[in-house]
C-alpha positions, 0 to 999 in steps of 0.5 A: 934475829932480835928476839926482843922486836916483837910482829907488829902486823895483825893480828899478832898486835891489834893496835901498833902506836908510834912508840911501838914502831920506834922501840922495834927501830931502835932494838934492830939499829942496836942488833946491826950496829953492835952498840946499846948506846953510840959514842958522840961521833956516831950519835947522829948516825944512829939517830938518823937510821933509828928514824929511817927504820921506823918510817919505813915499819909504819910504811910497810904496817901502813901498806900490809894487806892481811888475807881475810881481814882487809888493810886496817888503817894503823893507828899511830896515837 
């Protein structure tokens, strides 16, 4: 799908920051939109799902169980 969304549960990333699950939000708002950057009349809309997406990666990082190795609070700084 997008190629440039990196996996952000470990062990793949050992440290996920808030920036990084922001970034991932914004490259997959961008792939299913169709557009790097909104016109005006759809900056609220793309604003809003860009945040929506990035709650939802840091509650499923934060919920995520990893075989072997525990559930790891994520670190968010």
């Amino acid at each position: 799908m997008c190629r440039s969304i990196k996996t952000l549960r470990e062990p793949y990333a050992p440290e996920v920051t808030q920036a990084d699950i922001e970034a991932a939000a914004l490259q997959y708002v961008r792939k299913i939109s169709g557009f790097r950057a909104p016109a005006p009349h759809n900056a609220a809309a793309f604003d809003a799902a860009v945040a929506a997406v990035a709650e939802a990666t840091a509650t499923l990082l934060d919920q995520l169980v990893v075989r072997g190795g525990g559930r790891q609070p994520a670190d968010r700084s």
